[in-house]
Each structure stands twice: as structure tokens, then as C-alpha cells.
N, C-alpha and C positions, 0 to 999 in steps of 0.2 A: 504494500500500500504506500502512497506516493505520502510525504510531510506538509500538513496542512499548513505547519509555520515553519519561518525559516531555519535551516540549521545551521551554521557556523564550521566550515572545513578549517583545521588550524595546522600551525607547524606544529608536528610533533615531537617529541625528546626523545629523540635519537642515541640516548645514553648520558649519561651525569655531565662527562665534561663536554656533551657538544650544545653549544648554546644558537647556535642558527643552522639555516640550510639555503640551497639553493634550490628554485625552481628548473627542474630540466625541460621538463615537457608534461603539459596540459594532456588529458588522454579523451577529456570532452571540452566542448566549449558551451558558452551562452544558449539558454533553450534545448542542449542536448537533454534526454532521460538517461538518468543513471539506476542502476540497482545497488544496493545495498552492499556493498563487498566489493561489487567493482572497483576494477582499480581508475583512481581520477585523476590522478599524478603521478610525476614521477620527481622526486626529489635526489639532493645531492649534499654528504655535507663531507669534512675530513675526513670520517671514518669509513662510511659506507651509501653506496646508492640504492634507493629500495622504491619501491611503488606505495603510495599511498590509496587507499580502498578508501570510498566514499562511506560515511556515517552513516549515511539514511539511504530511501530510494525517492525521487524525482526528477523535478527537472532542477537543472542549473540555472538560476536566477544572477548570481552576479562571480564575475572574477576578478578579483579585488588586487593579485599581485600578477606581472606577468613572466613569462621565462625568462630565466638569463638572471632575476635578480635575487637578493640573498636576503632571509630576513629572519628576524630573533623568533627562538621558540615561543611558542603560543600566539604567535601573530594570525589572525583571521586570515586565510586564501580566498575563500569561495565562499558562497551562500548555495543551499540547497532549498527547494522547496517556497512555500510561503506565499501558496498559491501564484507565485510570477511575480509576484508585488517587492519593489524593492523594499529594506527594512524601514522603518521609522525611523528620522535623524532622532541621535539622542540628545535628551533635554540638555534644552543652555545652561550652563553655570551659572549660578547666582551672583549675581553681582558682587564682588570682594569690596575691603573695605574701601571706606570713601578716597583716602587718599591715594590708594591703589588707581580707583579710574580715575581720579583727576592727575593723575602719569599717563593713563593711557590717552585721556583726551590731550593732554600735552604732546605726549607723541604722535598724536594724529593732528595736530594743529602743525607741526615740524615736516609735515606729510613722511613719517614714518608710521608703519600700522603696528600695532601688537601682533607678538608671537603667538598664532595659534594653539592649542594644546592638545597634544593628542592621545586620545583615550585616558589613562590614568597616571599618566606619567608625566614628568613636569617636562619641561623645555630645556636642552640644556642652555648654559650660561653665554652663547654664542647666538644666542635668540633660534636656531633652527629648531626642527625636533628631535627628540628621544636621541642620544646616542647610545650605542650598544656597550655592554662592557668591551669587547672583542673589537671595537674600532675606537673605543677610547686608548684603550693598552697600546695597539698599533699605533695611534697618531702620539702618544706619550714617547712611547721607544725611538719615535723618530724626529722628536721634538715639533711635533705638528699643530697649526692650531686648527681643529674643524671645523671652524667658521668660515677660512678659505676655502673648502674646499666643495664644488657645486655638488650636491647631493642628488641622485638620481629617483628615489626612494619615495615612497609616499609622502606626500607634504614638505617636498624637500629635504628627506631624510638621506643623513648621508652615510649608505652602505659600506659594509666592507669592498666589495666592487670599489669601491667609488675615491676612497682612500689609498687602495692599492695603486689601483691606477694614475691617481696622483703623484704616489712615490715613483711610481716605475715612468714616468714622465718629465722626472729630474727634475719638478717644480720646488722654488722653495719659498722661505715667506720672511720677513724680516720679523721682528717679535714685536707685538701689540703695544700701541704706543701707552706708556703710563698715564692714568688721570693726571692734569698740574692739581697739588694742593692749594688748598683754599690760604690764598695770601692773608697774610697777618697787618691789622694795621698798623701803619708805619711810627716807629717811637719818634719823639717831640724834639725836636732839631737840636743838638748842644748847641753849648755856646758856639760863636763864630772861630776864635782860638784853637777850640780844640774840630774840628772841622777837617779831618784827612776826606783827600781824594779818593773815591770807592774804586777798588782795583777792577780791575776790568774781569767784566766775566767768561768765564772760559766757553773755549768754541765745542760746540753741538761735537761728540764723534759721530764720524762718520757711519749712516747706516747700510751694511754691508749686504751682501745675500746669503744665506745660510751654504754653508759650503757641502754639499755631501759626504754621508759616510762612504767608506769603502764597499758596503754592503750595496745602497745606495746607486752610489758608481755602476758596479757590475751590472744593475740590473735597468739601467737608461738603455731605452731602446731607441737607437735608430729608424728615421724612416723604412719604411718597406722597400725595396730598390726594386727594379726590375725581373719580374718574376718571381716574384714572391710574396708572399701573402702573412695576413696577422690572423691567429686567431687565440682568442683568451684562454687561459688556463683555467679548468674545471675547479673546482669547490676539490674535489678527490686529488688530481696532479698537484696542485698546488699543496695539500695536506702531506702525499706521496714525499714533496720537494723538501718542504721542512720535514718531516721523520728523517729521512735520509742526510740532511744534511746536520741533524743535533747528534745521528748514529756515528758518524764520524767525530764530530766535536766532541764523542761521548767518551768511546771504547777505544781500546787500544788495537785494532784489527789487525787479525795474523791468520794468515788462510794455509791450512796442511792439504797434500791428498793422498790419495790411496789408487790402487788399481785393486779390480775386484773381478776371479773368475766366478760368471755369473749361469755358468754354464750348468748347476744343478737347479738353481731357480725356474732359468728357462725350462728345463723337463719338467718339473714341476710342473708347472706354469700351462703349459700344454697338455697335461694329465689333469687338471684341477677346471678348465677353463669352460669344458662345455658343461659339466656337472654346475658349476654356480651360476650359468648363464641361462640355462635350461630350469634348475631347481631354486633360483633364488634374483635371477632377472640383472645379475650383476655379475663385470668384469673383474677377474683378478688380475689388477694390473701390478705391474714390475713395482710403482709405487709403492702399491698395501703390502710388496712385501719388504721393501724396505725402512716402513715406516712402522711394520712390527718388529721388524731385528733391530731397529733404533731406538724402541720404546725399550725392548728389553735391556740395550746395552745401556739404557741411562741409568737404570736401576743401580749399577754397576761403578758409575762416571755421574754423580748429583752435583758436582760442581757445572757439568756442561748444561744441567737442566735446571741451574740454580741464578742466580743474582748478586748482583753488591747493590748493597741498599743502605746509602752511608758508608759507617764503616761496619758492617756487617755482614755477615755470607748468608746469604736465603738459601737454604736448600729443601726441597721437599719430597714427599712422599706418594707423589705421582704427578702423571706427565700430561698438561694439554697439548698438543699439538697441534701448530700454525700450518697449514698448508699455503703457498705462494701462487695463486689465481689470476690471470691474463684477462682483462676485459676489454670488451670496445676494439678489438685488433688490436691492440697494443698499447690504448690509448688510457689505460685504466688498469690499477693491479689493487686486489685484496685480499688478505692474508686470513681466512676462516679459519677458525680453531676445533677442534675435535677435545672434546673435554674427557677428562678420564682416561686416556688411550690405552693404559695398562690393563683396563678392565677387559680390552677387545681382543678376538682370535683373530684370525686372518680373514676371513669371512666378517666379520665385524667390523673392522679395518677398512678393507675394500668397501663396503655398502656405506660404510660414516663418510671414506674420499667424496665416493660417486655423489652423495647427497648433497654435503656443503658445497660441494663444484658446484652441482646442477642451480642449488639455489642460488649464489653468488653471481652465474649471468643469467637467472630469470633476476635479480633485484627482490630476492624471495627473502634474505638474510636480515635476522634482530639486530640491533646491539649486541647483545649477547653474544653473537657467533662469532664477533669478530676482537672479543676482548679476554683478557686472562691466559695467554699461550704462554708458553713457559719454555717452548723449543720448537723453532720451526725447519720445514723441510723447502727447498725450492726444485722443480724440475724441467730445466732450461734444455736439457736430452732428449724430451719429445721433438725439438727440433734439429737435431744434428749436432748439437754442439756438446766439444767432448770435456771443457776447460772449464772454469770461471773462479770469481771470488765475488760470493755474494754479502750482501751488509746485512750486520746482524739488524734485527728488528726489537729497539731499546723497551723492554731493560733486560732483555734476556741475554744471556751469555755465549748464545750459539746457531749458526747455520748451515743445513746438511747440503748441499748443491748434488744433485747424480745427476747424472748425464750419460748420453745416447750407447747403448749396447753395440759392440762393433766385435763383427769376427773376423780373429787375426792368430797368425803363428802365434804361441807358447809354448816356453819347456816346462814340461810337467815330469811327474819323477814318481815310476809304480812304488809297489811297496818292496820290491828288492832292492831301491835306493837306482834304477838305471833313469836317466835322463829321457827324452822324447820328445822332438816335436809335436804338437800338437794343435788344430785348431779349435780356439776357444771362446766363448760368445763374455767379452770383457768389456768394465765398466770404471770408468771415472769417478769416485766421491773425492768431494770436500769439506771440508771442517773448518767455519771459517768462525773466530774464537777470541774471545775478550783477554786480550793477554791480562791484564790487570788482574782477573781470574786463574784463568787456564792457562799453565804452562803446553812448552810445547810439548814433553816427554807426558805428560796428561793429556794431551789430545790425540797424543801417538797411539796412547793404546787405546784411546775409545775408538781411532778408527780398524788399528788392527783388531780389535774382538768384535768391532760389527762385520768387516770381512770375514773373519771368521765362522758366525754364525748366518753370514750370506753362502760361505761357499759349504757348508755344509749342512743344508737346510735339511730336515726331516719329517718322517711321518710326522712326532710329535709336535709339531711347530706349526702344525696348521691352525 
């Protein structure tokens, strides 16, 4: 049944610390019918992009913010319902005190108008509206004042969008001229006698232009030149840009590897394949078995699945596990967690991958899914490549990189101790590792004992 009064679609809380989102894409417009669950959006913040499902079912009566722009949790988007009627403006404010509007009618005799207010929130001290915590902090860090800066935003609100874009425009601002204080009147002349010449007052310094920082700098863009094109960075890239770059400012990265005959896996692998595809609708891929011989080798190695926090060592007593997920062709990456993973077989293993993957490029993913890892896996081998050093994802201590299966000569050696050629379907891991934490002779053997229990995988290990 369609909402006889309006409903109010809002940004949602996409988890504790995310305090905005970006609109990506509308999924209806104006006068479209929606059902109840449908999805109506599609939203975008630092952590994760997901599809918003409509509240109620009818039609869409108003769209209040449009794509492209970013706005604080709890911000109204859309109205549903409400028989088509747009809402009732809400009631005026009461008049404040007297001396309050005799400012305002002073400011409107100056032909300046009072600052509107919007919803419940006061104005900030630059007369625009609402600024966010998250674009306050940003224009503080960069010594900014948001007054300058034209707001794109409902009621000239000025977005994170809108700030960025500023800094990344090499604009700067000279700093806000001080009130002059209210002059004192002048003391009663001395005598003539005592009558010195007033020194002369010192000259104005010079007002400069704020110089950029270094960070600043690097990120002034040049015009577009010839053949080339702009286009903005996502609410996710842009989150993706800062993780990666506090991961380095963080840790101390030391990246080890290993080579790994993979060559009992693979039968496995082939003996196990049509049974779970057939009886349970799922791949056992080379991942799920990698990601259970890593769960169990952490049991082993709690430093690589632990933390420094402060000055203290986090170590604990099971393993969430981050998987490293490609979206948008390249243009998007999210690291879903698999919570518990010591609790899973290999079958449990494989069906938890296939899951958080498939949800992760529907936009199907909580909060939740993508917080609390404590070790994650990346696998950059699905495309051929056999090398890498990937970044740890802070505050964890560790990331496992495997890479692409390739058959090639090896000397292997029976059990009478004779040497032999052989061809063997081999594999690349890395251990890429917080030295601050992990030494390297402690990363040595967590990667030899996961080889290990790779090359000699067993009934029992399923």
C-alpha cells in the first residue's frame, strides 16, 4: 500500500566513524513508484558503497539532494509519498529578542540580508550554513576560512566536495581582517613644555598570500592539456588514497616471499571441485585454500595477526579475515572481512569468499562487513601476475599477496634422497609485514609453515 503522508528518505550511518556520504546515482526519479525495499539509491562514503532501499512504497514526490554531492548523516534525500503534495514549509521562528531584529533590520537597511537557518542547526560564524565536523577539521588542517569558499550544497552549504576542490585549486586566502577596537577618548592635552612629537606610526605589513603546504603543492592540478580529460575522485578513491597513504606514514613495510609447490592443492582441487559445485553451489577456489592454511598458521605466528596499539602488543585469539575486492574495473577496491575464520572448514571458507565477493559488487555489504579484520589476504594472481608488495591495511600487522599458478621445471627429490626434474604447478606468496612488529626470521617461518601445510595438504584439512 502506497504512504498516504510523506516519508522522509535520509542519509544513513554507514558505521560510527562515517559521518557523510555521497550520492552516486538516483535508481528513481520524481513521480516514479517505488516498492518498499526497492532499492532508491545508490550511495558512496570512505568505507563502502551500498544501495539504499526505499522506506515505504509510493511514488517519489520530491529529490531534495542531487548526485555527485556529499552530505552529513541524517540529512533528508527524498520524500516518498504524501499523496504528491509537496510537504508543508515548517513554521517560522518566533521572533528573537528585540534587539536581535533590530540587527537584522540594521543589516537589511546596509542591504545585507540575515543568514538563513537551516533546520536545527545554527549558522556557522561565517554567516553561511551548517558546516560539517569533517569540513570544519579539513579547512582547520589547512588553515582555511569557509567563508571563502563558494559552497555548492543546499542553501549554500559548503561541502566537503567543495573544500577539497578549493585546496586542490591552489587557492589561498589572506587571514580575516581584525575588528579596529573601539578608540578611547583622547587624555587632556599636557602642558605645552612637556609636549613631545608623536613618533610616527609604523607601516601596515605587508598582506601576503598564504603560501602552500607541500601536501598542498603536490596536489595543484594543472589545466587538462590536450587529450585529456578530468574527472573527480569518488567519496571510496579518495578514502582508498588517504588509508594508503597514513599505511605508509604508519608501519614500517618489509615485504618477504616464498615459492610454493602447489601441485597437491591442484589435485585436490580437481577431486573436491565438482562434489561442492554440484552438492553445495560453490567453487573451491585456490583462495579458500589458502586462506584456511593461513588461518591455521596464525594460530601459530599471533604476532602476524596481532597489532601495536600504543605501546602494547594486541594479540588475539582468532582470526577475521580481510579479503582485497576489485570494483568498478579497477576503479574501486574493498576489503570485506570474514569474521571468525578459524571457526570454518574449507567448504566454509570457500562459500564465506564467494559470499562477501558477490555482495561487495552487488553494493549488498553493512558496515559491519567491512570492519574488524585483523589479517588480510590480497589476490592480484587471478591476473597473471606473479610478484608484488602489497600495503598493509592499518592497524593490522600483515598482508598475504598469492599470485598466479604457473607450470614450470623443478627439482624434486623421492624418498631415496635422488634429485629429478620435474614439472610442477608453482606459486608466488608474500608476507608483506610491520617490521616495528615482525621480524624478518618471524615472518620466515610463518611463510615456511604455510608452505608447508600448502604442499602437503590432506584428507584431514578439508
Amino acid at each position: 500500500m502506497s504512504s498516504t503522508t510523506a516519508v522522509d528518505v535520509v542519509m544513513p550511518q554507514m558505521g560510527v566513524s562515517v559521518s557523510e556520504g555521497t550520492i552516486t546515482k538516483w535508481s528513481k526519479q520524481v513521480g516514479d513508484h517505488i516498492e518498499a525495499d526497492e532499492t532508491l539509491l545508490e550511495i558512496s562514503t570512505d568505507k563502502v558503497d551500498t544501495e539504499v532501499p526505499s522506506p515505504a512504497s509510493g511514488v517519489v514526490t520530491e529529490i531534495l539532494v542531487p548526485e555527485g554531492e556529499t552530505v552529513e548523516v541524517g540529512t533528508v534525500l527524498a520524500r516518498i509519498g504524501g499523496e504528491g503534495a509537496a510537504p508543508a514549509a515548517p513554521p517560522a521562528p518566533e521572533p528573537a529578542t528585540q534587539p536581535a531584529a533590530d540587527a537584522a533590520e540594521a543589516s537589511a537597511s546596509e542591504g545585507q540580508a540575515p543568514a538563513a537557518e537551516v533546520g536545527d542547526t545554527a549558522p556557522s560564524g561565517n554567516g553561511k550554513s551548517f558546516i560539517s565536523p569533517v569540513v570544519a577539521r579539513i579547512a582547520s588542517e589547512h588553515g582555511i576560512d569557509p567563508s571563502q569558499v563558494p559552497g555548492t550544497g543546499n542553501g549554500g552549504r559548503v561541502t566537503k566536495r567543495d573544500i577539497q576542490a578549493f585546496i586542490d585549486s591552489g587557492a589561498s586566502q589572506a587571514a580575516p581582517a581584525q575588528p579596529e577596537p573601539a578608540q578611547a577618548a583622547p587624555p587632556p592635552p599636557a602642558p605645552a613644555e612637556a609636549v613631545a612629537p608623536a613618533p610616527p606610526a609604523p607601516a601596515p605589513a605587508p598582506v601576503t598570500a598564504q603560501a602552500p603546504t607541500p601536501a598542498q603543492a603536490s596536489q595543484e592540478a594543472a589545466p587538462p592539456g590536450l587529450g585529456e580529460t578530468f574527472e573527480p575522485m569518488s567519496a571510496m578513491r579518495r578514502g582508498i588514497a588517504e588509508h594508503m597513504r597514513r599505511s605508509l606514514d604508519t608501519s614500517a613495510h618489509v615485504t618477504s616471499a616464498i615459492e610454493v609447490d602447489m601441485s597437491r592443492v591442484v589435485q585436490i582441487r580437481e577431486k573436491l571441485k565438482k562434489e561442492f559445485q554440484s552438492a553445495y553451489g560453490v567453487n573451491p577456489t585456490y583462495l579458500a585454500f589458502i586462506a584456511r592454511a593461513a588461518t591455521e598458521t596464525l594460530r601459530d605466528y599471533p604476532w602476524v595477526n596481532g597489532e601495536l596499539r600504543g605501546d602494547k602488543i594486541v594479540t588475539r585469539n582468532y582470526v577475521n579475515l580481510g579479503f582485497a575486492v576489485e570494483l568498478a574495473d579497477g576503479k574501486g577496491l574493498i576489503v570485506p572481512v570474514v569474521k571468525n575464520a578459524e571457526t570454518l572448514n574449507l567448504l566454509g571458507m570457500a562459500k564465506s569468499i564467494a559470499d562477501i565477493a558477490k555482495r561487495a559488487r552487488d553494493k549488498q555489504l553493512a558496515p559491519d562487513d567491512v570492519t574488524g579484520g585483523t589479517f588480510t589476504i590480497t589476490n592480484p594472481g587471478g591476473y597473471g601476475t606473479f610478484l608484488g608488495t602489497p600495503e598493509i591495511s592499518q592497524p593490522q600487522a600483515g598482508i598475504l599477496g598469492t599470485y598466479a599458478i604457473v607450470k614450470r621445471p623443478s627439482v624434486i627429490t623421492d624418498e631415496n634422497g635422488t634429485d629429478a626434474i620435474a614439472i610442477r604447478s608453482m606459486m608466488n606468496l608474500t608476507l608483506t609485514y610491520d617490521h616495528r612488529l615482525v621480524d624478518g626470521a618471524y615472518a620466515g617461518r610463518f611463510l615456511r609453515d604455510l608452505r608447508e601445510r600448502l604442499q602437503t595438504w590432506g584428507e584431514s584439512d578439508y
